[in-house]
C-alpha positions in Angstrom: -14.8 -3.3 2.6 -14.3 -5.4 -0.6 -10.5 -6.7 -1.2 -8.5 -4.2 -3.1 -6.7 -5.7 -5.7 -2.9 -3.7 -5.7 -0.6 -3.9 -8.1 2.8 -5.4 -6.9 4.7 -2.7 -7.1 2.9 -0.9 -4.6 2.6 -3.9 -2.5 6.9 -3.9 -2.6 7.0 0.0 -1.5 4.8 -0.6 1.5 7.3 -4.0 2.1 10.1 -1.6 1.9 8.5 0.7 4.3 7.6 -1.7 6.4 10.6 -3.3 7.3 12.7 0.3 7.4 10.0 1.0 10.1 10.6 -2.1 12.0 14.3 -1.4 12.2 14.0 2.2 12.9 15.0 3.4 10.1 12.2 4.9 8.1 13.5 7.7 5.2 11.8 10.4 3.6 12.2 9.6 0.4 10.2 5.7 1.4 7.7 7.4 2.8 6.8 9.8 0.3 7.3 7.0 -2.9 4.6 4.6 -0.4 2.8 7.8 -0.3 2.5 8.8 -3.9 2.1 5.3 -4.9 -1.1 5.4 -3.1 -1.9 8.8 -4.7 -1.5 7.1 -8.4 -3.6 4.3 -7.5 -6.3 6.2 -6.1 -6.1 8.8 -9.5 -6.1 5.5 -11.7 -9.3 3.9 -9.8 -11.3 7.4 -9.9 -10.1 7.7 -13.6 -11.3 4.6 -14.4 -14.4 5.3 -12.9 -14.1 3.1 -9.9 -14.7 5.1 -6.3 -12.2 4.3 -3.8 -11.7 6.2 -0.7 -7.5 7.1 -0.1 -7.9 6.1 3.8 -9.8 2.5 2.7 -6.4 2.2 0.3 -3.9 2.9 2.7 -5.7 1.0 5.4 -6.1 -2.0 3.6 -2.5 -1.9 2.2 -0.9 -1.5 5.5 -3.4 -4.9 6.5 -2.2 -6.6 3.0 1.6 -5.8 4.3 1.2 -6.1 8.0 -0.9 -8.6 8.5 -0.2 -11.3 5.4 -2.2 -14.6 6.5 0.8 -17.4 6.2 1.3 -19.2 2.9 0.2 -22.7 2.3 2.7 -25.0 2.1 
């Protein structure tokens, strides 16, 4: 799968989610913003004629997110 190029605004929801999971505390109204986040990005890709799959999206957010290689110092 080629590197998905989010905006940073979706990259901060998923951050947001992230660390509400990891403490446990995980709302509604994160989850559904993460959610329709994704649901934008996936319209604006198909309407701009690029195909992208909603599970590839997610997937590979939740990798950007998760799983961030270190910084260089």
């Amino acid at each position: 799968m080629a590197d998905i190029d989010f905006p940073e605004d979706l990259i901060k929801l998923e951050r947001t989610a992230w660390a509400e999971i990891q403490a446990g505390s995980l709302t509604v109204p994160t989850a559904l913003a993460v959610h329709e986040g994704i649901g934008a990005f996936v319209r604006q890709a198909k309407e701009a004629g690029t195909v992208v799959d909603r599970y590839a999206v997610e997937m590979g957010l939740k990798k950007r997110v998760r799983h961030a290689e270190p910084e260089a110092a």
